[in-house]
C-alpha positions as CSV (number, residue, x, y, z in Angstrom):
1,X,9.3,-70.1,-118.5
2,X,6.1,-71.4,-120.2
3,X,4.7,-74.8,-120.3
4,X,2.9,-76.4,-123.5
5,X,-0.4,-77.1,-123.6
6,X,-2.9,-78.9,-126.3
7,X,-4.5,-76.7,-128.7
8,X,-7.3,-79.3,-129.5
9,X,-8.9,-78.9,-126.2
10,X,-10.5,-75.3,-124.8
11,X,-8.1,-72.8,-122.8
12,X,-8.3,-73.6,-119.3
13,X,-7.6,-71.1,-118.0
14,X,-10.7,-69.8,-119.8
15,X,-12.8,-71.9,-117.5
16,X,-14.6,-72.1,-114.3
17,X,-13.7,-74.8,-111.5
18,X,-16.5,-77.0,-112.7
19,X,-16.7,-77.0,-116.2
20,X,-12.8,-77.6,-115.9
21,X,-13.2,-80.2,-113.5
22,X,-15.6,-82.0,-115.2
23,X,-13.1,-81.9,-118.3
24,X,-10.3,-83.5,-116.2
25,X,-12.3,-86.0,-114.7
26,X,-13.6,-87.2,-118.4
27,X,-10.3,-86.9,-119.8
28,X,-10.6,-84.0,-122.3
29,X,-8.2,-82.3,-121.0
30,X,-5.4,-83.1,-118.2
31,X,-4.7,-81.4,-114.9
32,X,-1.1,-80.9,-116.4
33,X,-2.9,-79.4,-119.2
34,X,-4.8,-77.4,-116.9
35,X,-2.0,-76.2,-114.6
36,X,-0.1,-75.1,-117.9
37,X,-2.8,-72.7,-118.8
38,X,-2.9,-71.0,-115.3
39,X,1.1,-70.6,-114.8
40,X,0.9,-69.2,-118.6
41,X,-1.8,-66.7,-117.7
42,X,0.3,-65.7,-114.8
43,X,3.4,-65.2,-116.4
44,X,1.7,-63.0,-118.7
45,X,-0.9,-61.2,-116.4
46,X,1.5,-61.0,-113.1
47,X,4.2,-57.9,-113.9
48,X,0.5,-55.8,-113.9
49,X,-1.5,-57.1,-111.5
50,X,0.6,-58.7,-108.7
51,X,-1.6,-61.3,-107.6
52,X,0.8,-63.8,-106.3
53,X,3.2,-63.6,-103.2
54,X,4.8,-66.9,-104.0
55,X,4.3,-69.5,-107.4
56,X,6.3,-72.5,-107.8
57,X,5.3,-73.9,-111.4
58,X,7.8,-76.9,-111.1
59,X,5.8,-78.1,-108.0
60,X,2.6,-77.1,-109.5
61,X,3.2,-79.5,-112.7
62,X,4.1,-82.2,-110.1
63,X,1.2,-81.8,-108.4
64,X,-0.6,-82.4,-112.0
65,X,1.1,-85.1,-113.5
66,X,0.4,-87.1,-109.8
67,X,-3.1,-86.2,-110.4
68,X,-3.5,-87.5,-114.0
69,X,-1.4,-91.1,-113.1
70,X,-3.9,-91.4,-110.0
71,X,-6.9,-90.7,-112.9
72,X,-5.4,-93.0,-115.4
73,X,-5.0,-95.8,-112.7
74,X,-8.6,-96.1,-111.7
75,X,-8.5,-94.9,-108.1
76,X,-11.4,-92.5,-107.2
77,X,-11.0,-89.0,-108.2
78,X,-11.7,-86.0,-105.2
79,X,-14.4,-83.0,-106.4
80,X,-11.8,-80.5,-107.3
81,X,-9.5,-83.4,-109.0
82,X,-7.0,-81.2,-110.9
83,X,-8.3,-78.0,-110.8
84,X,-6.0,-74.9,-109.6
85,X,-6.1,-72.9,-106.4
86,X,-4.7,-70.1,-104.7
87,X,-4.1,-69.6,-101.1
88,X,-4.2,-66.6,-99.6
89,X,-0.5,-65.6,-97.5
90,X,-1.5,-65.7,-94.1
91,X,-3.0,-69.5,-94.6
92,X,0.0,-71.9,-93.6
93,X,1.3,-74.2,-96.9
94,X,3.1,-76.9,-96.0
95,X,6.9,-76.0,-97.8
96,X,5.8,-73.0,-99.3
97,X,6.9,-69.2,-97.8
98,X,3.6,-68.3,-95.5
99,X,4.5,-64.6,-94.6
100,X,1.8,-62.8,-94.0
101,X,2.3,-60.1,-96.1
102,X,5.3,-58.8,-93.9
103,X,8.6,-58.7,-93.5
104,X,9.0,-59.4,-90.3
105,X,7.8,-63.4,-91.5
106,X,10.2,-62.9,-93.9
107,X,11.1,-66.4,-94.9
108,X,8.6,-68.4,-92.2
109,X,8.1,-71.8,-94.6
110,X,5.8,-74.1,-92.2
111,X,6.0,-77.8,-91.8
112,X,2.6,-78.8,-92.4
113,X,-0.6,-77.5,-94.3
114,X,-3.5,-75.3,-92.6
115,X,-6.8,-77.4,-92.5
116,X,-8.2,-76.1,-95.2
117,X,-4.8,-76.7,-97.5
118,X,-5.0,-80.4,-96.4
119,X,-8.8,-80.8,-97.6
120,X,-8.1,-79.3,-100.5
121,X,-5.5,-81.7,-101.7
122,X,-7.3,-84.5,-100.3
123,X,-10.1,-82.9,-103.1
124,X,-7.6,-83.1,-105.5
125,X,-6.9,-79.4,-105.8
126,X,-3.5,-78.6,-107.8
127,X,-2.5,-76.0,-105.2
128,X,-0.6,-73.1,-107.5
129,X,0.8,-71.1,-104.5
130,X,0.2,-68.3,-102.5
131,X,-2.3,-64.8,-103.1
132,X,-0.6,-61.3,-101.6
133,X,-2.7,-60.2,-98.5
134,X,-2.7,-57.2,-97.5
135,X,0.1,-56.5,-93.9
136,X,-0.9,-59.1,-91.6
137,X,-4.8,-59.2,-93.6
138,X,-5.0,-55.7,-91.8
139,X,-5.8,-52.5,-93.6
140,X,-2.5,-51.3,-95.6
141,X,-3.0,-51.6,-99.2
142,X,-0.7,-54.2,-101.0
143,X,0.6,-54.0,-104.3
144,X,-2.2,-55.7,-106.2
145,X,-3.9,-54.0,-108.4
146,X,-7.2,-54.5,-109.7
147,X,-7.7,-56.5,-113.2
148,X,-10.4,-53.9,-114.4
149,X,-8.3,-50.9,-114.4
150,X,-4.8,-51.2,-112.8
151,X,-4.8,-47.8,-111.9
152,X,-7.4,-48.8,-108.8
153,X,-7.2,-50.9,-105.9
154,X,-8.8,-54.6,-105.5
155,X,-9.6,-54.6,-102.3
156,X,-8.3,-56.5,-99.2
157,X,-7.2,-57.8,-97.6
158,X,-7.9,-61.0,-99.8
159,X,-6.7,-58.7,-102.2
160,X,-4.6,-61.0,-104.0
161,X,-7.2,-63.9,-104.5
162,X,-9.7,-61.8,-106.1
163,X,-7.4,-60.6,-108.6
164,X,-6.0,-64.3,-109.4
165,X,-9.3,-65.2,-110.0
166,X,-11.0,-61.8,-111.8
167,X,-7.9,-62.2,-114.3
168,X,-8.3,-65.9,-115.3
169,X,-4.7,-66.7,-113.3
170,X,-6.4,-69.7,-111.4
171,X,-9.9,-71.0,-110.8
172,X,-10.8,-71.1,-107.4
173,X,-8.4,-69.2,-104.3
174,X,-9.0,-68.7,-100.1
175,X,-9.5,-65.6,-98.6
176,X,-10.3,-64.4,-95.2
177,X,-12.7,-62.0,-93.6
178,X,-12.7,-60.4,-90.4
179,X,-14.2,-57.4,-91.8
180,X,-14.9,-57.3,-95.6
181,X,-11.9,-58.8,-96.8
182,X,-14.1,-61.6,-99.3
183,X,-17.0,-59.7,-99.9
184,X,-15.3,-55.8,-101.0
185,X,-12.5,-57.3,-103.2
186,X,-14.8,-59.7,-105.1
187,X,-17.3,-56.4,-105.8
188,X,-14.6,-54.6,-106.9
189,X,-13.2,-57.0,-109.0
190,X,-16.4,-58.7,-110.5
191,X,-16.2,-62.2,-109.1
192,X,-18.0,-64.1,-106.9
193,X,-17.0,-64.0,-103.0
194,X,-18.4,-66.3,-100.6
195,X,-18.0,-65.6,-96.7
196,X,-20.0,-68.6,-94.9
197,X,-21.4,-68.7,-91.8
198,X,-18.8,-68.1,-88.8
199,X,-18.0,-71.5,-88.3
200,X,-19.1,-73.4,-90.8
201,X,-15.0,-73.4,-91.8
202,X,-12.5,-74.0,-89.7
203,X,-9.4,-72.4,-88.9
204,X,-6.2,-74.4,-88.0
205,X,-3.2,-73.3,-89.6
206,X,-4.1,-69.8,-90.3
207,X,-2.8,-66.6,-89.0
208,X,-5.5,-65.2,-86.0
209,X,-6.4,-61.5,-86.2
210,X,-9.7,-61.5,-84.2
211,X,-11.0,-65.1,-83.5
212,X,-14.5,-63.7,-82.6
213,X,-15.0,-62.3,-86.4
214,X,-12.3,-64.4,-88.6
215,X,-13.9,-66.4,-91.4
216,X,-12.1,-67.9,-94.1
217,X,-14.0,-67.5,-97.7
218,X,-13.7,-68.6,-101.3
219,X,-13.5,-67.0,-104.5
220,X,-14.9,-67.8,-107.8
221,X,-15.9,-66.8,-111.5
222,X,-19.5,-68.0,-110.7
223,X,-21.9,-68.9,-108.1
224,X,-21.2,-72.6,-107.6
225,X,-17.6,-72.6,-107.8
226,X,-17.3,-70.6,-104.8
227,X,-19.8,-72.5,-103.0
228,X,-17.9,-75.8,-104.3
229,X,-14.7,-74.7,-103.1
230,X,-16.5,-73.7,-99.7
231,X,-18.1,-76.7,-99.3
232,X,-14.9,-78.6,-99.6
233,X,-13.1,-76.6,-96.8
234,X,-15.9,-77.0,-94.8
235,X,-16.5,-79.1,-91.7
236,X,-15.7,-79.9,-87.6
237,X,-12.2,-78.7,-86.9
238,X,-11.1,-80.4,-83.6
239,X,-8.7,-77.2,-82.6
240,X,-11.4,-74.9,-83.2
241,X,-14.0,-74.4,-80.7
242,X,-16.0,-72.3,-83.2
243,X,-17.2,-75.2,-85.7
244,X,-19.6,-77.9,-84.7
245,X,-19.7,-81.9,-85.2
246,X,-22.4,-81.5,-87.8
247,X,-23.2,-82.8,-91.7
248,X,-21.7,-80.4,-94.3
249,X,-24.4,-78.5,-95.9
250,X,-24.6,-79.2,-99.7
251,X,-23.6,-76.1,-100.7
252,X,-22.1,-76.7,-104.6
253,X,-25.5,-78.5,-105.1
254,X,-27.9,-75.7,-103.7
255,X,-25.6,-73.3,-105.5
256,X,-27.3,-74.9,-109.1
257,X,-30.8,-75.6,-107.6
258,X,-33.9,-72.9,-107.9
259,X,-35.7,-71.9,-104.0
260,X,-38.7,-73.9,-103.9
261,X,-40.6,-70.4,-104.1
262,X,-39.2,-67.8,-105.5
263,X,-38.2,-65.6,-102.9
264,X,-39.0,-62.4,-101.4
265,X,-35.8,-59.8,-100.6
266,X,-35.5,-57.1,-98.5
267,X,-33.7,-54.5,-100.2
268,X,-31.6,-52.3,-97.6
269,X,-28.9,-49.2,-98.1
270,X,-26.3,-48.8,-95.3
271,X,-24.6,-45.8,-94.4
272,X,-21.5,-44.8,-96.5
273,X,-23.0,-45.9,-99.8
274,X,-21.9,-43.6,-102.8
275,X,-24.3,-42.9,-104.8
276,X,-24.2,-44.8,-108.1
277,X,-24.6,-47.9,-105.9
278,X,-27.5,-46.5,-104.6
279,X,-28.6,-45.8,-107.9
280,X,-27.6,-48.9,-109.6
281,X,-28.9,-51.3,-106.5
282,X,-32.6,-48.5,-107.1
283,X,-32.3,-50.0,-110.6
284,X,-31.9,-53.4,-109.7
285,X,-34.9,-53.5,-107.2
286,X,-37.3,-51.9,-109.4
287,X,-36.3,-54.5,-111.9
288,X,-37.0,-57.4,-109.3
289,X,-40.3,-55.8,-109.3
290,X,-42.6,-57.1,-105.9
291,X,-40.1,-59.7,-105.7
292,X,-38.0,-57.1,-103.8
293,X,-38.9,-54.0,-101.1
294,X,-37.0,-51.5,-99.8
295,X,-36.6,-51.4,-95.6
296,X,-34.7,-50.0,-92.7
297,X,-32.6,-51.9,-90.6
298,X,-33.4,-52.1,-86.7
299,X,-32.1,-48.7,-85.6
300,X,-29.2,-50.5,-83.2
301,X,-27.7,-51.6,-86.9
302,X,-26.1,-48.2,-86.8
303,X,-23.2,-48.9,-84.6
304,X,-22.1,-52.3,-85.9
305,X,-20.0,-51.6,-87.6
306,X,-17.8,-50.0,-84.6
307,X,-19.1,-52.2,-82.4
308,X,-17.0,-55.0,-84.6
309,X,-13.8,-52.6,-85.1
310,X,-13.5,-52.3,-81.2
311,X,-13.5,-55.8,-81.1
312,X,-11.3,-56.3,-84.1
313,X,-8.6,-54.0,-82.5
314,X,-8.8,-55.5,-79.2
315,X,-8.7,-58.8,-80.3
316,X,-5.7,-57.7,-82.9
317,X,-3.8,-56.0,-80.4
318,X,-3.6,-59.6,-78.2
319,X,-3.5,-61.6,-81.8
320,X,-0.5,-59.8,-82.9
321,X,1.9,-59.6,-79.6
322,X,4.3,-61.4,-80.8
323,X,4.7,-60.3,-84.2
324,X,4.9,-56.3,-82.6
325,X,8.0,-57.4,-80.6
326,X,9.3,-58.8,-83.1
327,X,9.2,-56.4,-85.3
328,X,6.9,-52.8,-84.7
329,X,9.3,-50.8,-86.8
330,X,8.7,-52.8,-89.0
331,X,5.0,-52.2,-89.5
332,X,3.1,-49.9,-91.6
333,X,1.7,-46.9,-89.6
334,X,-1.8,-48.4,-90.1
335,X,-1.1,-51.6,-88.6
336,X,0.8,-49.5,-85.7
337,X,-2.2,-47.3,-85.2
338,X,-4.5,-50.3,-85.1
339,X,-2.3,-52.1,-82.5
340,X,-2.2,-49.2,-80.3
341,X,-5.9,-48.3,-80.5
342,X,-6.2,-52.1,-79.9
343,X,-4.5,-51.8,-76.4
344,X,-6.7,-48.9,-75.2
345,X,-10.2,-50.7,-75.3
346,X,-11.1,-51.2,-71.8
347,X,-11.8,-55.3,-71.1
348,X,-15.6,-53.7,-70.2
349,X,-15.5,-52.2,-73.7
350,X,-14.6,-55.0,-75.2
351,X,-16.9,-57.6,-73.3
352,X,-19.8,-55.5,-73.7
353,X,-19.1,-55.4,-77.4
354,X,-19.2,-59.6,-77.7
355,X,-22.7,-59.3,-76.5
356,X,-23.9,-57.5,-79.5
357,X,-24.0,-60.8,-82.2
358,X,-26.8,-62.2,-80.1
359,X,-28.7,-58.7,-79.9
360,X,-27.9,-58.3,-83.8
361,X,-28.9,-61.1,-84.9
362,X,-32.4,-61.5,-82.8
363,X,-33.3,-57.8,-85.2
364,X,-31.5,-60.3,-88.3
365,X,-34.0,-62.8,-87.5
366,X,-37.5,-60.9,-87.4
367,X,-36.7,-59.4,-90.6
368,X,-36.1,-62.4,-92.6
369,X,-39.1,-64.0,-91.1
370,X,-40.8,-61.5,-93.9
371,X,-38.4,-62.2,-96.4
372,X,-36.0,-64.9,-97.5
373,X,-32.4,-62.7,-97.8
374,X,-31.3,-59.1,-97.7
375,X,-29.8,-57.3,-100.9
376,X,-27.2,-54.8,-100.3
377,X,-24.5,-53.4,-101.7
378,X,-21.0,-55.3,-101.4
379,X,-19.1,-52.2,-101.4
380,X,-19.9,-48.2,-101.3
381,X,-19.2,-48.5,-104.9
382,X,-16.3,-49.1,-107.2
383,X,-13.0,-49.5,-106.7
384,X,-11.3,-46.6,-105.1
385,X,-8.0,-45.4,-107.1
386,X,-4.9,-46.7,-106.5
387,X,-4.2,-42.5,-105.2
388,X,-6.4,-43.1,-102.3
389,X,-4.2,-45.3,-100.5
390,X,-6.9,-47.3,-99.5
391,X,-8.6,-50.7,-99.6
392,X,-11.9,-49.3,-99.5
393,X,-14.4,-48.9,-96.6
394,X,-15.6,-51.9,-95.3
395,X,-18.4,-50.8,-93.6
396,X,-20.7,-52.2,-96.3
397,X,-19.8,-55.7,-94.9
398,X,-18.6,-55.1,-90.9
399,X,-22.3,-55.4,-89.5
400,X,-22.8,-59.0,-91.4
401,X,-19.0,-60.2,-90.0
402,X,-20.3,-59.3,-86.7
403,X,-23.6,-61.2,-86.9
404,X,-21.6,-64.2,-88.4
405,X,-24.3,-64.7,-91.2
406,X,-23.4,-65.8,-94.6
407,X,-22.9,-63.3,-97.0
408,X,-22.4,-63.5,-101.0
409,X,-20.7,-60.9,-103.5
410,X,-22.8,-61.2,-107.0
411,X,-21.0,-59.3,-109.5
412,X,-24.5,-58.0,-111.3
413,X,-24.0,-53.9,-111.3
414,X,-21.6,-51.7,-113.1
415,X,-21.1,-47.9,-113.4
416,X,-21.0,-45.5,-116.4
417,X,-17.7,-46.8,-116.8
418,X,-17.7,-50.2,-117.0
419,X,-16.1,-50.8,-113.5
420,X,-17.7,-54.0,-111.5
421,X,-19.6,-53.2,-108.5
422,X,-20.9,-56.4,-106.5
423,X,-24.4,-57.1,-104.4
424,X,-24.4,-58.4,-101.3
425,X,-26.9,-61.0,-100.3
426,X,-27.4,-61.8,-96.6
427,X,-29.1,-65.2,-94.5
428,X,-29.5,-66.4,-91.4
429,X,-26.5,-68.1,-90.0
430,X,-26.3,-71.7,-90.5
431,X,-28.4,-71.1,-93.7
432,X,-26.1,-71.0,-96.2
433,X,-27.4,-73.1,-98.6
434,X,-30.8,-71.0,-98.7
435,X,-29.2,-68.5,-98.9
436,X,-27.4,-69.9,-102.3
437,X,-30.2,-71.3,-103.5
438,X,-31.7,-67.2,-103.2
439,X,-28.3,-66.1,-105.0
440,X,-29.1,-68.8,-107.7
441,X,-32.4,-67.2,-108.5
442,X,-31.1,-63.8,-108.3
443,X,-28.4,-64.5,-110.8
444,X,-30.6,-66.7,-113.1
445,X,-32.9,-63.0,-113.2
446,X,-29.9,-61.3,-115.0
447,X,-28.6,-64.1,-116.7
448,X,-24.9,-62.9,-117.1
449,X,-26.6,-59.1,-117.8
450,X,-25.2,-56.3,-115.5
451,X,-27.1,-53.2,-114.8
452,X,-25.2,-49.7,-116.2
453,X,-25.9,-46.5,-114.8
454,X,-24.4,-43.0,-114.7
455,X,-22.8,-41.2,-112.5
């Protein structure tokens, strides 16, 4: 099925979230319009990539058409008024299949939206349907593929948003992170992923895995459409002890503004690293010139990244109870092997283990008294091949998860051939907008330029 759009007005589905909103909400083009383009995209885009778990166009184009009456009456128009989104599979969508990615959900429709789904209609977001996760956002590969070279993995276990996004199907879609589920898939498929602060979003309505480390994110083709889509699912969630009754930070706005000074960035390479993002991120800092140093990490940064998968598997291994009885032969062997690693962690283990984001994050904190954000790489480098059977290590990203800072994907490196690999840039938590307005500069250095270098 297709569905007609104007050919007087630019593709949409050529277009950021902003400059596309902006167009709906002056009237150059519609959100029918709009919606058209993405559905069009994915009908010709989806039989290679497999983005999408679930896509009803029909409802879609309702969505639209309710959105361009409401604009044609007068009422007031929300921030994302018409624009597309996707939603990743574990995120609950009121009348739409939420299964997780397995099959023993198979068929679970729920009654009413997550939080975040219900801000982003009250926004105005045209929601498009639901992204392919990865089994139960754990570690088994799905069946995405990554827009760049099909042949190699996106990612996960967002991996499905990333690729909507990275192939022009939508705008804007969630993700999740307990580990580097935003962060890897947007390096490896040369997008922007935002994971906030832990907290900053809250989590009603989606599928737990480890409530100390889950964070939902956003993806987008630049800087400030992820932050705008962040800031719009941000906020106090009554049924989730981890946010706070606090303002929303500006995010979309810091997003476009310049750091009062420009900043100083501490340049850091973490174990598992290939080595063409080393030498692409060596590139990169010489080219930031004194604006950027090279240091070490506290020395108790080296077990992080366990530290968080013992508490991931414990945490999973309660989470997921239910869904083992349900169903354990129906699980991949990863998932299986992560549930039963899960249940031997000793409650000592695991305690001892919470105890580390304060000690983490004191180290966090006397390094960026000397500087205003770390660089690192988003991933150990590109995109594995699909032959790997893997999404990727996401031990590039576990140590930041922990800590609960904000962390950005800046899709500014490639290698020799052509494939994306992403930056990471790291603040203090609850600093999220500083740490966009550092991401702003950074990006404004490179303009839309990407660094090449050989293998």
């Amino acid at each position: 099925m297709s569905f007609r759009t104007s050919s007087m007005a630019p593709d949409p589905a050529s277009l950021g979230a902003v400059a596309l909103r902006d167009l709906i909400a002056s009237g150059a083009i519609t959100a029918e319009a709009a919606t058209a383009a993405c559905l069009n995209r994915i009908a010709q885009t989806e039989p290679q990539l497999r983005a999408w778990a679930y896509v009803d166009g029909q409802n879609a184009m309702a969505q639209a058409r309710a959105l361009d009456q409401r604009r044609k009456s007068g009422a007031a128009i929300g921030v994302l008024h018409g624009v597309p989104v996707g939603i990743k599979d574990v995120i609950d969508t009121a009348g739409m299949p939420t299964e997780y990615g397995s099959p023993i959900a198979k068929g679970r429709v729920p009654p009413q939206d997550a939080l975040v789904v219900a801000r982003l209609r009250t926004a105005g977001a045209v929601i498009l349907g639901k992204t392919v996760t990865t089994e139960c956002a754990f570690m088994h590969p799905s069946d995405s593929r990554n827009p760049h070279d099909p042949a190699r993995s996106p990612g996960g276990s967002s991996a499905g948003s990333a690729v909507a996004v990275a192939s022009g199907q939508v705008p804007l879609a969630v993700g999740t992170q307990t580990g580097g589920s935003v962060i890897r898939p947007a390096s490896y498929c040369g997008i922007v992923g935002f994971k906030p602060s832990y907290g900053l979003i809250g989590r009603t309505g989606i599928l737990p895995q480890s409530p100390f480390l889950d964070t939902v994110g956003a993806f987008g083709r630049d800087l400030q459409d992820a932050a705008l889509l962040a800031e719009v699912m941000a906020g106090h969630d009554p049924q989730d002890s981890a946010t706070a009754m606090q303002p929303v930070p500006r995010l979309a706005q810091a997003a476009s503004e310049a750091p009062p000074l420009p900043p100083l960035l501490s340049v850091v390479a973490l174990p598992g690293a290939q080595q063409v993002m080393l030498d692409a991120l060596g590139e990169l800092t010489d080219a930031l010139g004194g604006r950027a140093h090279r240091v070490d990490l506290p020395a108790v940064f080296a077990e992080a990244d366990q530290i968080r998968r013992r508490i991931n598997l414990a945490e999973l291994a309660k989470c997921y109870y239910a869904l083992e009885h349900q169903g354990r032969d129906q699980m991949s062997d990863t998932l299986r092997d992560g549930l039963d690693e899960g249940k031997q962690v000793l409650a000592r283990d695991y305690l001892a283990a919470l105890d580390w984001r304060q000690v983490l994050n004191a180290g966090l904190d006397e390094l960026l008294t000397r500087c205003d954000a770390i660089l690192c790489p988003a991933s150990p480098g590109p995109a594995p091949e699909l032959s790997e059977n893997s999404t990727g290590s996401p031990a590039m990203n576990g140590p930041w998860t922990l800590c609960g800072v904000p962390a950005i994907t800046l899709p500014l490196l490639t290698d020799a051939n052509g494939l994306p690999m992403g930056v990471q840039l790291i603040g203090r938590r609850g600093e999220d907008a500083r740490l966009l307005r550092v991401a702003h500069w950074l990006m404004e250095q490179f303009h839309d330029s990407t660094a090449e270098v050989t293998t």
